[in-house]
C-alpha positions as CSV (number, residue, x, y, z in Angstrom):
1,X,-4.8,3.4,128.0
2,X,-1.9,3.6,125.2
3,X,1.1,5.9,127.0
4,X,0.3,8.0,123.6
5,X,-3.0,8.5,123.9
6,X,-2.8,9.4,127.7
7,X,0.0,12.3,127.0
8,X,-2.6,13.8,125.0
9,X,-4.7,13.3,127.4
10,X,-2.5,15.2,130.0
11,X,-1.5,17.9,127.0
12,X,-2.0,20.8,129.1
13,X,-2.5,19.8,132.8
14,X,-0.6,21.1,135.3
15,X,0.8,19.6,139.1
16,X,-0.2,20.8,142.1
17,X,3.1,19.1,144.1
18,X,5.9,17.5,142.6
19,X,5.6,13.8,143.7
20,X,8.2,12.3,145.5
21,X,9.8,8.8,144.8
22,X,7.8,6.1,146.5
23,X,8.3,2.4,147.1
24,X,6.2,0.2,144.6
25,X,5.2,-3.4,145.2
26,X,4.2,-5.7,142.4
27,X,1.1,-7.6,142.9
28,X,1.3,-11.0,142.3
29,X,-1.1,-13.2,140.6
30,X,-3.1,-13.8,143.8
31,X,-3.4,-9.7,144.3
32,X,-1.2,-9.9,147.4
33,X,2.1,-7.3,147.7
34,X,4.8,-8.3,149.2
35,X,4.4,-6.6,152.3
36,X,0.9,-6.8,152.6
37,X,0.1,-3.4,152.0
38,X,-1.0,-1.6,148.8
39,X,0.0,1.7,147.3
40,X,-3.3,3.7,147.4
41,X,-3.9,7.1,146.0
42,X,-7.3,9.3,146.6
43,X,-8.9,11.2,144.1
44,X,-10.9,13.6,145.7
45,X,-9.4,14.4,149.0
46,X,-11.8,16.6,151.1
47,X,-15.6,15.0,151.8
48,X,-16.5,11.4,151.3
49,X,-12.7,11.0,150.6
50,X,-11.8,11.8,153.8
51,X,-13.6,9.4,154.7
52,X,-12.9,6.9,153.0
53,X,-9.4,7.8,154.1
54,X,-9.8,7.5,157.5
55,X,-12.1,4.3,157.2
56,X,-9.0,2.3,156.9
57,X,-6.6,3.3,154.2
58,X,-4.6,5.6,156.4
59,X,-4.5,3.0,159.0
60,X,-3.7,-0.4,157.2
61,X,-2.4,0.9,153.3
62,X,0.1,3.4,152.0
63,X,-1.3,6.4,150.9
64,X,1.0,7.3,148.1
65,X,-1.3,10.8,146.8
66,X,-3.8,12.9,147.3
67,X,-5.7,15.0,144.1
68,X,-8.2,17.7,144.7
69,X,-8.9,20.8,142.5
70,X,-10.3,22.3,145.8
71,X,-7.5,23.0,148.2
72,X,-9.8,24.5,150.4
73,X,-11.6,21.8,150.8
74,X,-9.2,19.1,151.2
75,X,-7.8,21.2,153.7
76,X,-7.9,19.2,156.3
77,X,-6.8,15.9,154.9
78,X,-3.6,17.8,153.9
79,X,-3.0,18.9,157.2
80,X,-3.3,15.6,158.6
81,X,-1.5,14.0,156.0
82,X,1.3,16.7,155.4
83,X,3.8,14.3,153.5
84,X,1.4,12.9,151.1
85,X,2.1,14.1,147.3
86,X,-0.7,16.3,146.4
87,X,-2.2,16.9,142.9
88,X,-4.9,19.2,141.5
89,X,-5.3,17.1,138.2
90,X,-6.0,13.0,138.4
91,X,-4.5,12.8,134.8
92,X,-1.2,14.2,135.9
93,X,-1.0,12.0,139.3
94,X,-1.8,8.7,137.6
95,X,1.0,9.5,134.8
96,X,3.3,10.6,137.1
97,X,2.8,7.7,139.3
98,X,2.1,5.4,137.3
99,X,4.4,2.0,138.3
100,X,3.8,2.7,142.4
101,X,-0.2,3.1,142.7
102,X,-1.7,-0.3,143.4
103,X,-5.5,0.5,143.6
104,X,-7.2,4.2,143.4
105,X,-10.3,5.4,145.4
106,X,-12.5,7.8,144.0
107,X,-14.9,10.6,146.3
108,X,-15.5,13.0,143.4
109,X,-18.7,14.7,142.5
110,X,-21.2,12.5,140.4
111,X,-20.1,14.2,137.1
112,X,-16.1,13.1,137.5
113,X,-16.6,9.5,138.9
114,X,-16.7,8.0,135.1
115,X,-13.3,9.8,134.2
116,X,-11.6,9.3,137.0
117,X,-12.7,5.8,137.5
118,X,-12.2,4.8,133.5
119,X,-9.0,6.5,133.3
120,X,-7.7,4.7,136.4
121,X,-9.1,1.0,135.5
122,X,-7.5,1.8,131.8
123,X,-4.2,1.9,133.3
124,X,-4.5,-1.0,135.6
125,X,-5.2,0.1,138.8
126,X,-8.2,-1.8,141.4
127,X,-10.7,1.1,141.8
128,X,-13.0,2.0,144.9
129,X,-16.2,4.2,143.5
130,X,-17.9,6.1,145.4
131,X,-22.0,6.1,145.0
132,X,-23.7,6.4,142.8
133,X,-21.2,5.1,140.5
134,X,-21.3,7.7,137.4
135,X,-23.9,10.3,136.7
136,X,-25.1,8.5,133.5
137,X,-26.3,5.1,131.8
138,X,-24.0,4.8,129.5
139,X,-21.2,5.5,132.0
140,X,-22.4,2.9,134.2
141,X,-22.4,0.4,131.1
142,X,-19.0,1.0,130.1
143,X,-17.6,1.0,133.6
144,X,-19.1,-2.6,134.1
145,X,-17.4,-3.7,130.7
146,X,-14.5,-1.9,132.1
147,X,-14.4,-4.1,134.8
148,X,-14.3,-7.1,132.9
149,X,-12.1,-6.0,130.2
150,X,-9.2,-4.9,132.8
151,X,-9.3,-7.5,135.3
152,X,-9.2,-5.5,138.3
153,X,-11.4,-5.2,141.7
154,X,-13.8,-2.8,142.0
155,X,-16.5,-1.7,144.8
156,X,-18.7,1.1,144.9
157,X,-19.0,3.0,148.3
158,X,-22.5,2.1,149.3
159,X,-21.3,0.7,152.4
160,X,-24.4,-1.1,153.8
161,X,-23.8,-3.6,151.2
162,X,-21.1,-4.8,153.0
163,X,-22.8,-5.0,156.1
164,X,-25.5,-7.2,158.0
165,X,-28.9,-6.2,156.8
166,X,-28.6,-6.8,152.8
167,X,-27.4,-10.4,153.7
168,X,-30.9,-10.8,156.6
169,X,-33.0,-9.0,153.9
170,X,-32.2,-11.7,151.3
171,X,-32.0,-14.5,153.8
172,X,-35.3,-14.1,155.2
173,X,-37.2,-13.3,151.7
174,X,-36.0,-16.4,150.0
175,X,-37.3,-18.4,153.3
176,X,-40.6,-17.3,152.3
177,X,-41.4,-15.3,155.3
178,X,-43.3,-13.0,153.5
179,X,-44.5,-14.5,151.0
180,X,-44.2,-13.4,147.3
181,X,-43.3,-9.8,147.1
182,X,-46.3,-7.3,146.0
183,X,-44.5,-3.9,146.1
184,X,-41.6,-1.9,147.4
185,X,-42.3,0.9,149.0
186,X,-39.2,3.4,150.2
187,X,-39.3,6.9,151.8
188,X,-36.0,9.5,152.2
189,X,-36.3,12.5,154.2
190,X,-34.9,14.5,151.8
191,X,-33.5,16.8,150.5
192,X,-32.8,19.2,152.8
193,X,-31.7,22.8,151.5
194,X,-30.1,25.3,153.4
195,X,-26.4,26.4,154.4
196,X,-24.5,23.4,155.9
197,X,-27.0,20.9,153.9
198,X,-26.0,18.7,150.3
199,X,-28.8,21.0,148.3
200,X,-29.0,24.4,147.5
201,X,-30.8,26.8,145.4
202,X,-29.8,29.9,143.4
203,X,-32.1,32.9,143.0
204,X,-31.8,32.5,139.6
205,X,-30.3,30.0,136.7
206,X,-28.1,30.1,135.2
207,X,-26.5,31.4,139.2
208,X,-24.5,34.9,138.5
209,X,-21.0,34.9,137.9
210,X,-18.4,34.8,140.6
211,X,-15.0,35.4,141.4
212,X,-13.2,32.0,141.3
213,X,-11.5,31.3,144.6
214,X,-7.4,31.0,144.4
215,X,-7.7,27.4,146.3
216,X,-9.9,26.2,143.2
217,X,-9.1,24.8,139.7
218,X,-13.0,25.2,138.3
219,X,-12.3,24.2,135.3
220,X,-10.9,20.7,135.7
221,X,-13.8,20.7,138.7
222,X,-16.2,20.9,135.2
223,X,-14.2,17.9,134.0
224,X,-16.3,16.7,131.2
225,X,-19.5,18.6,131.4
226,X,-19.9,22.1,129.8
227,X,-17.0,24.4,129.9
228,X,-18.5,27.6,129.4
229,X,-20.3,27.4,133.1
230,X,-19.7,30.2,135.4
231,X,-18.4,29.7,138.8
232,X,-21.0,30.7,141.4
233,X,-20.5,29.2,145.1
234,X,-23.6,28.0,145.4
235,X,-22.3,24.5,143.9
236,X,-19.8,23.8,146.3
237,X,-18.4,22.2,148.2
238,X,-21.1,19.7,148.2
239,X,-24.2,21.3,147.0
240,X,-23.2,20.4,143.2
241,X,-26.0,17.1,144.3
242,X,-28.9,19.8,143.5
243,X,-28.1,20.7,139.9
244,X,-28.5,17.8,137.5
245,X,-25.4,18.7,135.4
246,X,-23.4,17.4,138.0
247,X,-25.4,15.2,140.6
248,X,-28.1,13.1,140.3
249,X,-30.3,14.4,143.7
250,X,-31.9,12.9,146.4
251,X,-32.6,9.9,144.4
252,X,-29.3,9.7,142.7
253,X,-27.0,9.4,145.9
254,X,-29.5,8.0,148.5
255,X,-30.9,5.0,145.9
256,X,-27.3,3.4,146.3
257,X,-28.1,2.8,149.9
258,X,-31.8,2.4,150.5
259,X,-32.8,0.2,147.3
260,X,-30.0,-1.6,147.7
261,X,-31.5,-4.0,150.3
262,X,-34.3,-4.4,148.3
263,X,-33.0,-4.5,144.7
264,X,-30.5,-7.5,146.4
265,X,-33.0,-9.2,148.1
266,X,-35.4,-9.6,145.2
267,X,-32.5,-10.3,142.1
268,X,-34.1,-7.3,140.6
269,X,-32.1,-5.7,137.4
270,X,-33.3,-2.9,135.0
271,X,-37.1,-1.5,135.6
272,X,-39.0,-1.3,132.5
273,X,-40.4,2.0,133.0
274,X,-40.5,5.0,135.3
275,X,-43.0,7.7,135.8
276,X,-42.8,10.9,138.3
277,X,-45.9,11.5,140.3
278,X,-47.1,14.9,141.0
279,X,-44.2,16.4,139.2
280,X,-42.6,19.2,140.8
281,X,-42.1,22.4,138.8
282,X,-39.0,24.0,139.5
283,X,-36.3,26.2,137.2
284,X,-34.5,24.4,135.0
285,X,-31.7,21.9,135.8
286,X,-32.9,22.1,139.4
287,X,-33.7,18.7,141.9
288,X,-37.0,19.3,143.3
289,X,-37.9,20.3,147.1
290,X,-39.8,16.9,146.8
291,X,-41.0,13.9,144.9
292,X,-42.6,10.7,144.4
293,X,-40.8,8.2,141.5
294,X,-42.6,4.9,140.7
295,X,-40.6,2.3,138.7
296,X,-41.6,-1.5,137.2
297,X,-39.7,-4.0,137.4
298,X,-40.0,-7.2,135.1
299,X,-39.8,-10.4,136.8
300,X,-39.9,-14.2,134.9
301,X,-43.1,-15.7,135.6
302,X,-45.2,-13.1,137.7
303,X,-46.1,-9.6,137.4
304,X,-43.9,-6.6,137.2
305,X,-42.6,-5.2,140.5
306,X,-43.8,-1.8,141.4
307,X,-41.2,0.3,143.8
308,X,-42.5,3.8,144.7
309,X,-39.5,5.9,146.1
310,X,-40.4,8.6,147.7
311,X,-38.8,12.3,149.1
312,X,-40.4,14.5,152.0
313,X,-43.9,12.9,151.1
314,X,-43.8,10.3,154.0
315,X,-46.6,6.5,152.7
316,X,-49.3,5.9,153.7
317,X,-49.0,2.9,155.9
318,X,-51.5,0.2,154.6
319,X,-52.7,-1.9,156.9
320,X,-52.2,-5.1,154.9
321,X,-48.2,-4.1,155.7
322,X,-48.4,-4.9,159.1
323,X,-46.7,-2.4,160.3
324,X,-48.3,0.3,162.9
325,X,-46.5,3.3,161.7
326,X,-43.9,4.3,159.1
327,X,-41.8,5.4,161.8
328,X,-38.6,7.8,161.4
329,X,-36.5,8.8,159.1
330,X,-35.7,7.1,155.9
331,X,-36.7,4.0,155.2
332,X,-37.3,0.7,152.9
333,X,-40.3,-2.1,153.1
334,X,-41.0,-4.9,150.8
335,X,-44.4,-5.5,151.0
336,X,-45.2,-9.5,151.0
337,X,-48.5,-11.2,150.7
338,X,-48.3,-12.1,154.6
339,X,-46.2,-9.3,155.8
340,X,-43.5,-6.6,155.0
341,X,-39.4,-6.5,155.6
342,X,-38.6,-3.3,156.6
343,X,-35.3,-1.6,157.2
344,X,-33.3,1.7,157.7
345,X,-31.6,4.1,155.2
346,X,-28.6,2.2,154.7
347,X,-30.6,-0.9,154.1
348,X,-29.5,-1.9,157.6
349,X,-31.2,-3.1,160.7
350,X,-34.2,-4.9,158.9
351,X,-37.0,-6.0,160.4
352,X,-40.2,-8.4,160.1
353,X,-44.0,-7.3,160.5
354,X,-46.2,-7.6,161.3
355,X,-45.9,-8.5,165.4
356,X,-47.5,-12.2,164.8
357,X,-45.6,-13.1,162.2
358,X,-42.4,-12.1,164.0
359,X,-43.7,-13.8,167.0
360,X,-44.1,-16.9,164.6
361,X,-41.0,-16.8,162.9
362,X,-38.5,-15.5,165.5
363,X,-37.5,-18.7,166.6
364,X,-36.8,-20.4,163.4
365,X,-35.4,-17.9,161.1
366,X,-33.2,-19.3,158.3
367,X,-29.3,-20.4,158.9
368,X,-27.3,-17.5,157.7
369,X,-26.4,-18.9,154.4
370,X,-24.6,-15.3,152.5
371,X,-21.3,-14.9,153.7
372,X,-20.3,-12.1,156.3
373,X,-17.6,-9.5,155.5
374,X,-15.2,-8.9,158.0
375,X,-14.5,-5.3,158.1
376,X,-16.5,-2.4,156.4
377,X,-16.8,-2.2,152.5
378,X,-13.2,-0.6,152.2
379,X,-11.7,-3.5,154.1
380,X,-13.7,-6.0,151.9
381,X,-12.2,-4.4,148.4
382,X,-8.5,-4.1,149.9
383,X,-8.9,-8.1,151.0
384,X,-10.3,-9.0,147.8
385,X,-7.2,-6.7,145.8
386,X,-4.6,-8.7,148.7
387,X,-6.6,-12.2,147.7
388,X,-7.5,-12.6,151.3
389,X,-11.3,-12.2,150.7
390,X,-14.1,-12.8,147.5
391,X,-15.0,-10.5,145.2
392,X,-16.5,-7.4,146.7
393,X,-20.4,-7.4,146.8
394,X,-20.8,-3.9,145.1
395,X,-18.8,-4.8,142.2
396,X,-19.3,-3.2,139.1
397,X,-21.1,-6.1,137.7
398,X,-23.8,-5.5,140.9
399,X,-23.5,-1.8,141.3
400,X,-23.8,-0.7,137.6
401,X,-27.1,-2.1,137.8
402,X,-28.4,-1.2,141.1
403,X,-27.0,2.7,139.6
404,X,-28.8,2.1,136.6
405,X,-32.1,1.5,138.1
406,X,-31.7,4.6,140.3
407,X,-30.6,6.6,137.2
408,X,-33.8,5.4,134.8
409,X,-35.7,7.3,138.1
410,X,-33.4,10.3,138.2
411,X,-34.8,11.0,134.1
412,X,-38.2,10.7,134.6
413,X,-37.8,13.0,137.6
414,X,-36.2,15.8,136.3
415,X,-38.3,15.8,133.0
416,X,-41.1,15.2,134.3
417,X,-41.8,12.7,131.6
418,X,-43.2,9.3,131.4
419,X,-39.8,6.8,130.8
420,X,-40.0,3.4,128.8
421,X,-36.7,1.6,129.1
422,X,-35.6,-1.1,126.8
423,X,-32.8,-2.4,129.1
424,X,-31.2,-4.6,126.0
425,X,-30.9,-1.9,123.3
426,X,-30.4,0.9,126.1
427,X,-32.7,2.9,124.7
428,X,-35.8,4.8,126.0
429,X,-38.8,3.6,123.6
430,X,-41.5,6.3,124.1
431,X,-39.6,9.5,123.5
432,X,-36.7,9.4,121.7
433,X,-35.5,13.0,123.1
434,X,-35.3,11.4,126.6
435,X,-32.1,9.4,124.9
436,X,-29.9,12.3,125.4
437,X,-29.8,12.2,129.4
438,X,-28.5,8.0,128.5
439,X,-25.7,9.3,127.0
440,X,-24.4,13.0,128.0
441,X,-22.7,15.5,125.9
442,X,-18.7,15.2,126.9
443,X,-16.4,18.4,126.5
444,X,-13.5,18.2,123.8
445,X,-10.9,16.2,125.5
446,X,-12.8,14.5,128.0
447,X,-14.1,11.2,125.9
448,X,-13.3,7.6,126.6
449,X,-14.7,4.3,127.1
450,X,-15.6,4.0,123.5
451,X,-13.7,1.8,122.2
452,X,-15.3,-0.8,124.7
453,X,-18.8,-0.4,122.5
């Protein structure tokens, strides 16, 4: 961004801590600093933040700030972390500390990720996203030219991609083990709702007006959505995921992982269409208790690609699969003409059915010809940032896609409605209403990205 055009983005925010001065280090032209360590700061402290901060930053970067709007909930980070500058408002961190943050990691809620992520990559900075990487199409779109336009390294924070079973799923489908794939079929048991789970449900929308906590800034936790929303505790701390304003559900944040092995394996891109089975009628805004999602995907020279993803209604196992059972928990399977890949929920520990053609193939499975990460997926971005490693394997140009698939579901499941998706003009065909969950209504003061279109 223009210095200008960021003060007025600021007009009006305030500081939760007053930052102190902190070393910078310039990164050179092969993304290595000086002293081998970057300047990282954390939007989104508490949750998947804590996380991510504790999956290496802490340990091997400097953590130069922390920004929550929910004290209470980044608790815990701060006490650990007592001499870390803390901020309630990302805008006022990243202006503040402009010149000595390297590369940014973001663990907000679905509906922030595009801000936060935009306004950091405008200003420079290497971003880690977490999943799924905004909350709509068009965010997606412009954070993938984004990438591009700003030259810096990005990842999203479905970490199975940086692990084993993407790379075997790939691997052994282009060997031909299974044959030419018929179908994907995935299952997530999910969502669970209840105290101490990611969904909830109000007895009523829109939920009765509460008393804001002290430890909470609720309206910079709105961000861009609407402004005029009462604060109720039923969305937080995590179980915003169950109201579509500001997650995406089941689908939404558990797509990222499961379809990922999949969606890699086959080179699939946008689905052509997307229909909910047996929709679910529930008050509106709401995720459902469950749901069935089936999506075509377009392929060059054979038949679209059906993928059914399902919640709480566990496949049928069909005995062409080869498989004896579905088995527990959540789960992928690409369906071949002589047998199925199947793996877990993170797209990880994959195997082949059914038990003859394991037997038949076990001995003289393919060389492993994808490169391995060393490290997990935060590792992977900070080496790629440093120059010591490739370009991360979720990077926007991959996860803005994968996201995009999962997101063409996420509309056709909360409407209800039959979805025809022209992936070139970004446009649903079939009902032009449908067009306004591609691109969502942004509060006064909250756009960007435009000028990239």
């Amino acid at each position: 961004m223009q210095n200008v055009n960021r003060r007025t983005f600021l007009k009006g925010a305030t500081v939760a801590t007053a930052a102190s001065i902190l070393p910078t280090f310039a990164i050179g032209k092969s993304g290595a600093s000086a002293n081998r360590k970057l300047n990282v700061a954390v939007i989104g402290a508490g949750g998947r933040g804590r996380f991510l901060i504790n999956g290496g930053l802490a340990a091997n970067e400097n953590l130069v700030a922390f920004c929550d709007v929910d004290e209470a909930n980044a608790a815990p980070t701060y006490k650990d972390y007592p001499d870390v500058p803390r901020y309630t408002d990302f805008r006022v961190m990243l202006d503040a500390l402009d010149k000595q943050i390297d590369a940014v990691a973001i663990a907000t809620p679905d509906h922030t990720h595009f801000v936060a992520t935009y306004t950091a990559m405008a200003m420079g900075k290497h971003v880690l996203t977490e999943k799924p990487l905004a909350h709509n199409v068009w965010q997606v779109r412009t954070l993938r030219k984004a990438a591009k336009r700003f030259k810096v390294v990005t990842q999203m924070g479905n970490q199975g991609h940086a692990q084993e079973g993407v790379r075997l799923q790939r691997e052994w489908y282009e060997a031909g083990i299974i044959g030419d794939a018929k179908e994907v079929v995935i299952y997530n048991n999910g969502p669970r709702f209840g105290p101490g789970m990611h969904f909830n449900r109000p007895g009523r929308t829109p939920p009765t007006s509460q008393a804001v906590p002290a430890t909470l800034d609720w309206d910079l936790w709105k961000g861009p959505t609407d402004g005029s929303v009462k604060y109720n505790e039923v969305y937080l701390p995590k179980t915003w995921r169950g109201f579509y304003s500001y997650g995406n559900g089941q689908l939404g944040d558990w797509a990222c992982h499961t379809f990922d092995g999949p969606f890699f394996a086959l080179g699939l891109g946008a689905p052509s269409e997307a229909v909910s089975i047996e929709p679910e009628k529930v008050m509106p805004g709401l995720v459902p208790w469950r749901s069935s999602i089936q999506l075509m995907f377009p392929r060059k020279g054979k038949d679209p690609l059906k993928v059914t993803w399902n919640e709480t209604y566990e496949p049928k196992v069909e005995p062409s699969w080869g498989m004896k059972e579905w088995g527990r928990g959540t789960k992928s399977v690409i369906v071949g003409e002589k047998g199925c890949i199947a793996a877990q929920g993170y797209s990880n520990s994959p195997r082949i059915h059914s038990e003859e053609l394991w037997k038949e193939v076990r001995e003289n499975l393919p060389e492993k010809s994808i490169p391995r990460i060393k490290g997990n997926h935060i590792a992977e971005w900070v080496n790629a940032i440093k120059g010591d490693g490739p370009t991360p394997g979720s990077n926007f140009d991959y996860a803005a896609q994968l996201t995009e698939a999962a997101l063409i579901g996420v509309i056709a499941q909360k409407t209800g409605e039959r979805v025809e998706w022209d992936a070139k003009k970004m446009r649903i065909t079939n009902d032009d209403t449908l067009n306004q969950y591609v691109k969502e209504p942004v509060r006064r003061g909250w756009e960007m990205g435009e000028e990239l279109w």
